[in-house]
C-alpha positions as CSV (number, residue, x, y, z in Angstrom):
1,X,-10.7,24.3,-2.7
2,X,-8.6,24.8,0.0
3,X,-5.5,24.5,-1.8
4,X,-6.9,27.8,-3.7
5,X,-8.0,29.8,-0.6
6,X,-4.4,29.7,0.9
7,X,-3.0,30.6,-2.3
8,X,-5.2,33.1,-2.5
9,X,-4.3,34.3,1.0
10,X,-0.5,33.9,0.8
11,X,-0.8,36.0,-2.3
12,X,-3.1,39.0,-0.3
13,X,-0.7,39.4,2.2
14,X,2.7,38.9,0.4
15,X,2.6,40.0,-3.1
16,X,5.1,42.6,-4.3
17,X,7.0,42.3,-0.8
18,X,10.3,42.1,-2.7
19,X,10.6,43.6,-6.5
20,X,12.8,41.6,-8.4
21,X,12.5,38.4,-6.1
22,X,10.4,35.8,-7.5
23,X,9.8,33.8,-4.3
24,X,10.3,34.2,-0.7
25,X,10.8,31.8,2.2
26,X,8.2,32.0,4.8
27,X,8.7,29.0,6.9
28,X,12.1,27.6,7.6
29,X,13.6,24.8,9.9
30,X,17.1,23.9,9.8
31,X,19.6,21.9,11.9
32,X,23.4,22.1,12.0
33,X,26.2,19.5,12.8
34,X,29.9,20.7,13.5
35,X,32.7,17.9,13.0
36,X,34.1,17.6,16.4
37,X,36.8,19.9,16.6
38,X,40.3,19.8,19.5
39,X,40.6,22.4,22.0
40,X,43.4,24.7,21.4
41,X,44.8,23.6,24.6
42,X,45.1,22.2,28.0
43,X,41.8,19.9,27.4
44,X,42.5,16.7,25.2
45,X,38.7,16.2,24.2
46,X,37.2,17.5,21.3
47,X,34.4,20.0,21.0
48,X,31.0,18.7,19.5
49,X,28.9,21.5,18.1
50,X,25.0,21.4,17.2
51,X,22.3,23.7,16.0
52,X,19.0,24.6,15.2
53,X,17.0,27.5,13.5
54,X,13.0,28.1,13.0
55,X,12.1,31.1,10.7
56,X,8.5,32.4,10.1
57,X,8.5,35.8,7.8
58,X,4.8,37.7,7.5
59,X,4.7,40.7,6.0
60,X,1.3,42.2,5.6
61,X,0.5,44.5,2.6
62,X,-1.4,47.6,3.5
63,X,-1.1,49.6,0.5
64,X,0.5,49.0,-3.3
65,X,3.7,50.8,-1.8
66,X,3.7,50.1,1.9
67,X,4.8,46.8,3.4
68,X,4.5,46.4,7.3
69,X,7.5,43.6,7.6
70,X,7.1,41.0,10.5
71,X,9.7,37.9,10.8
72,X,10.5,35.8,14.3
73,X,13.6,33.5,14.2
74,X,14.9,30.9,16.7
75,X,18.3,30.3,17.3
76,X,20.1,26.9,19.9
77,X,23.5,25.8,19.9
78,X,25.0,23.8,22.1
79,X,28.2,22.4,22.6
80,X,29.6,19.6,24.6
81,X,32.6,17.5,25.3
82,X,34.1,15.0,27.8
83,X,36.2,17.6,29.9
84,X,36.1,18.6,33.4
85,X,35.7,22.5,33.5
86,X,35.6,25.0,36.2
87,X,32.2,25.3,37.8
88,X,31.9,29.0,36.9
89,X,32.6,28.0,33.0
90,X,29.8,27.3,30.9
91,X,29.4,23.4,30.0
92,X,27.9,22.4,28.3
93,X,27.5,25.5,26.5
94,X,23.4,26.1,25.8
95,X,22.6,29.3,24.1
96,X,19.3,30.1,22.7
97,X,17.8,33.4,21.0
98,X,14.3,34.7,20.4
99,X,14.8,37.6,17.4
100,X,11.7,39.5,15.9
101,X,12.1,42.2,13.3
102,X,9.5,44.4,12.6
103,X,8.7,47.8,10.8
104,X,8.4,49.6,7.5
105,X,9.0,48.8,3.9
106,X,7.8,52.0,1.9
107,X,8.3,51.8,-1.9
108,X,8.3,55.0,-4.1
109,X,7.6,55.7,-7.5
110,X,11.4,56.6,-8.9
111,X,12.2,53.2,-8.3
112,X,13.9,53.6,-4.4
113,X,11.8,51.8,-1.9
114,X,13.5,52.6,2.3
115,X,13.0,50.1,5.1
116,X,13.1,51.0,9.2
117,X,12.7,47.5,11.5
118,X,13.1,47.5,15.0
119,X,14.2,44.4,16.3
120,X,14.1,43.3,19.9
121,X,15.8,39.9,21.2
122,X,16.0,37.5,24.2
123,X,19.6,36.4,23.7
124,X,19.8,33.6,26.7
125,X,21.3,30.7,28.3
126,X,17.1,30.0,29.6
127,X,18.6,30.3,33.2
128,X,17.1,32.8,35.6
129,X,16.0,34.9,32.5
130,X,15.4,38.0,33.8
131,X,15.7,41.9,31.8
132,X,19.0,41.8,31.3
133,X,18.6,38.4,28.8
134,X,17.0,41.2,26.6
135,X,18.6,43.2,23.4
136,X,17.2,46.0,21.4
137,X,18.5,47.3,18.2
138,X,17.1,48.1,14.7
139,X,18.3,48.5,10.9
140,X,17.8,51.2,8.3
141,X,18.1,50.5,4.6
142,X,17.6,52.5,1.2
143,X,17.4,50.4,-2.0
144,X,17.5,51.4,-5.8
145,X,16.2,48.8,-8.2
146,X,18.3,50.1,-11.8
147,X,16.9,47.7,-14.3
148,X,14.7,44.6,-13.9
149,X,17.8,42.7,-13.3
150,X,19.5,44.2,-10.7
151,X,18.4,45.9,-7.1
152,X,20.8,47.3,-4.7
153,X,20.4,48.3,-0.9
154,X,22.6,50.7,1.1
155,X,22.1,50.5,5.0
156,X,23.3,49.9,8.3
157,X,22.1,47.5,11.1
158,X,22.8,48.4,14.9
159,X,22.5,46.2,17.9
160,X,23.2,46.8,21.7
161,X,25.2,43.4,22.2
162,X,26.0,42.7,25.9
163,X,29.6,43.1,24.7
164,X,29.0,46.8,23.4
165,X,27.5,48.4,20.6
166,X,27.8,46.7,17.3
167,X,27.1,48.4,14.3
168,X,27.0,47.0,10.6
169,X,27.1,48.7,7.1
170,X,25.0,46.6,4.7
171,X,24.8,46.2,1.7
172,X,21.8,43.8,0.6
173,X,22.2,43.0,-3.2
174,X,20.0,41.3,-5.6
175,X,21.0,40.9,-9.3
176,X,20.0,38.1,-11.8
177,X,23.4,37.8,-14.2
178,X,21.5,35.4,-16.4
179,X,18.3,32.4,-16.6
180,X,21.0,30.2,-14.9
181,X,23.0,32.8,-12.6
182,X,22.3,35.1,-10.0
183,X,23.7,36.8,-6.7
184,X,21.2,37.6,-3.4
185,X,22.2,38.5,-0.2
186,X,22.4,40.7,3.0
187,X,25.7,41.5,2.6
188,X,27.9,40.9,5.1
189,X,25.7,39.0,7.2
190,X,24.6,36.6,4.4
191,X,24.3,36.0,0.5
192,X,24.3,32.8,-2.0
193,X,25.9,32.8,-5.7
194,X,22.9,30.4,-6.8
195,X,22.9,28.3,-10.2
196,X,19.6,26.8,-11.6
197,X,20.0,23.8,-13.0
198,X,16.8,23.3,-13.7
199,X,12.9,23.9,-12.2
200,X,13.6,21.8,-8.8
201,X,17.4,21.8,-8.5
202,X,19.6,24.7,-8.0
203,X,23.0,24.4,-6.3
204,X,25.8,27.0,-5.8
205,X,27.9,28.7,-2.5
206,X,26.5,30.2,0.4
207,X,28.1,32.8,2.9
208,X,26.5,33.5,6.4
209,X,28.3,35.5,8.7
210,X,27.0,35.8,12.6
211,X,27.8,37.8,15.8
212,X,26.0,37.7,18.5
213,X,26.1,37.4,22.3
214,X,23.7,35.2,24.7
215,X,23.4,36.1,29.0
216,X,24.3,33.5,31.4
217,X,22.6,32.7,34.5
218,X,23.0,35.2,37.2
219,X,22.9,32.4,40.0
220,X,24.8,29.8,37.9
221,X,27.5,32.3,36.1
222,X,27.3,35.9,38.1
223,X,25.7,37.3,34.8
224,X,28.8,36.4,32.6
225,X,27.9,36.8,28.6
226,X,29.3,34.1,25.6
227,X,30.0,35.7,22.3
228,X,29.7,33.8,19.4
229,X,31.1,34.4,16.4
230,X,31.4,32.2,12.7
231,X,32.1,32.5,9.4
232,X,30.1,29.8,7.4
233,X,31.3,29.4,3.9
234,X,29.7,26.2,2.0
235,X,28.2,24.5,-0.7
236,X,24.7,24.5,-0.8
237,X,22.2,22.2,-3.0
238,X,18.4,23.4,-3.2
239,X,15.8,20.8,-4.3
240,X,12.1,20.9,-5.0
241,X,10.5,18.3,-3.1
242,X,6.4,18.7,-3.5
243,X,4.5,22.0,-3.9
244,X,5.6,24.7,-2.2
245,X,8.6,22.3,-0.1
246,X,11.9,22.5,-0.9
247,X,15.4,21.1,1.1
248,X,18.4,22.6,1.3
249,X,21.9,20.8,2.2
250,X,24.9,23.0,3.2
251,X,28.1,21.7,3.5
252,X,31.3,23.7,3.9
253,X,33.7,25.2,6.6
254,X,33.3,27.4,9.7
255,X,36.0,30.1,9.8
256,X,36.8,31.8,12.7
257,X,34.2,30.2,15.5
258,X,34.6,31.0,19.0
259,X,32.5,30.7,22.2
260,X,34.4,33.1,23.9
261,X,32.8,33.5,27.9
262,X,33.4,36.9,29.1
263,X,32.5,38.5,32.6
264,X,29.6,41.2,32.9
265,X,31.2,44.1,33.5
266,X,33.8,43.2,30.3
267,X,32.7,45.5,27.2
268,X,34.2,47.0,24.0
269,X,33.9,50.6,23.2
270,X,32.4,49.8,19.9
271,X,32.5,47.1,17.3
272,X,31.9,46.5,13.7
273,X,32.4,43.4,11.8
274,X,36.1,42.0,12.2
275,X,37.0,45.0,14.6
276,X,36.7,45.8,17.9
277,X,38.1,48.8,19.2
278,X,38.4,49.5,22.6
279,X,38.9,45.8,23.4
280,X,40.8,44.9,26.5
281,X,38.7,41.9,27.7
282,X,40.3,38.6,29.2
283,X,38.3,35.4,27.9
284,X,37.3,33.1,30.5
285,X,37.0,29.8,28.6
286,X,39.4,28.1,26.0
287,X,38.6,28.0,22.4
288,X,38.1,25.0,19.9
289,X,39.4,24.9,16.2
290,X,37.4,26.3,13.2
291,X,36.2,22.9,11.2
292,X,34.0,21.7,8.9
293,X,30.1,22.0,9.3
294,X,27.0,20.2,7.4
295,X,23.5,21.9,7.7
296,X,19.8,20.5,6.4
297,X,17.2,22.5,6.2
298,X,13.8,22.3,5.0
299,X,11.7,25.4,3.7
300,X,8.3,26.4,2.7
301,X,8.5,29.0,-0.3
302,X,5.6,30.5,-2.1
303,X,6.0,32.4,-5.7
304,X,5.5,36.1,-5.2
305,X,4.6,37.2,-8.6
């Protein structure tokens, strides 16, 4: 009985959210282990990197055609090492990141749908948190489903890092080559080439791209801001546990990782992904190599059609 009462209230509030996608992850909780990695110089210990990620997604359907989209994410990393740094460098390095994204997905009846979130964040070291931990910023999207296997989304994401303003073109893509093969993702911030083996096992690669930047302490770091950056490219394997749980193991390489401490007043005059124009800042801290990375994560999924 209550098995069919929270089926019957998953599929109230989330059926037709995405056409073309025949499930959708509401509840996700993931951890992530970097291979300890050598500074690129002057220090002689090695960087140890770990994370961690919560994801709740609840959109709410108010009409056949109108979706009001709702999703909160947590984000920590950390990294430590043996070394003596100076006592206005960050370390260890704590970052942590509160994003919501929230707004309108409006369908229409030639097949184009459009969707408008605004998404606030607290981007923070959780040390004397006060309004300038906070980021606002916000995404616009049209998509155009062509056939029932294929659905494509033009768009563009902006965000007021503490760096500058970044801005994103997207391109979020969803096409099913085959029963065995298909391509999804929020290009170029994420997507998976994804193979079903069969019902509970499906294994394939998996991109996910991030930029972001986190406040430090006022008191502790005069207001200094870390910018993160990594290019995860892996191997992921996907397998049905028990009703609606599934795990997911992720194991590849991060390209292009830095944890690059900058001072307040240091900004670009804009950036988009891989460019930054305008750039004259001096990083404060010293950098550790790219390596290899192995993430679990767990995830509750529920069938949308």
């Amino acid at each position: 009985m209550m098995r069919a009462f929270i089926t019957f209230f998953l599929i109230l509030f989330f059926n037709n959210f995405v056409s073309g996608q025949e499930t959708i992850d509401i509840f996700t909780v993931s951890g992530r282990l970097g291979f300890p990695q050598s500074y690129d110089s002057v220090y002689n210990g090695k960087a140890r990197e770990y994370a961690a990620m919560a994801s709740l997604v609840a959109p709410v359907k108010i009409t056949e055609k109108t979706i009001w989209y709702n999703s909160v994410n947590y984000y920590y990393f950390h990294v430590s090492n043996d070394e003596d740094m100076p006592v206005d460098i960050a370390n260890p390095i704590n970052l942590h990141s509160i994003i919501l994204r929230t707004g309108l997905y409006q369908k229409f009846a030639n097949d184009g749908s459009i969707q408008i979130f605004f998404s606030p964040r607290l981007m923070s070291d959780f040390n004397t948190i006060d309004n300038t931990h906070f980021q606002f910023g916000g995404m616009f999207m049209y998509e155009k489903k062509y056939n029932s296997k294929l659905k494509i989304g033009y768009g563009i994401m902006y965000n007021q890092e503490f760096f500058g303003p970044y801005l994103t073109p997207l391109i979020n893509l969803n096409y099913q080559l085959s029963t065995k093969w298909s391509i999804n993702g929020l290009l170029p911030v994420y997507a998976k080439i994804k193979y079903k083996v069969n019902e509970k096992f499906s294994t394939g690669i998996s991109h996910f791209g991030l930029t972001s930047s986190y406040r430090l302490g006022e008191i502790e770091y005069n207001g200094d801001y870390i910018e993160r950056n990594s290019i995860d490219e892996t191997l992921f394997a996907r397998y049905h546990l028990t009703k609606n749980i599934h795990m997911e193991g992720r194991f590849g390489y991060a390209f292009a990782r830095n944890y690059a401490q900058y001072e307040e007043n240091q900004k670009v005059s804009l950036s988009i992904p891989l460019i930054n124009f305008g750039d004259d800042r001096i990083q404060k801290n010293i950098s550790f190599h790219d390596g290899w990375i192995f993430n679990l994560r767990l995830v509750y999924n529920i069938s949308i059609i």
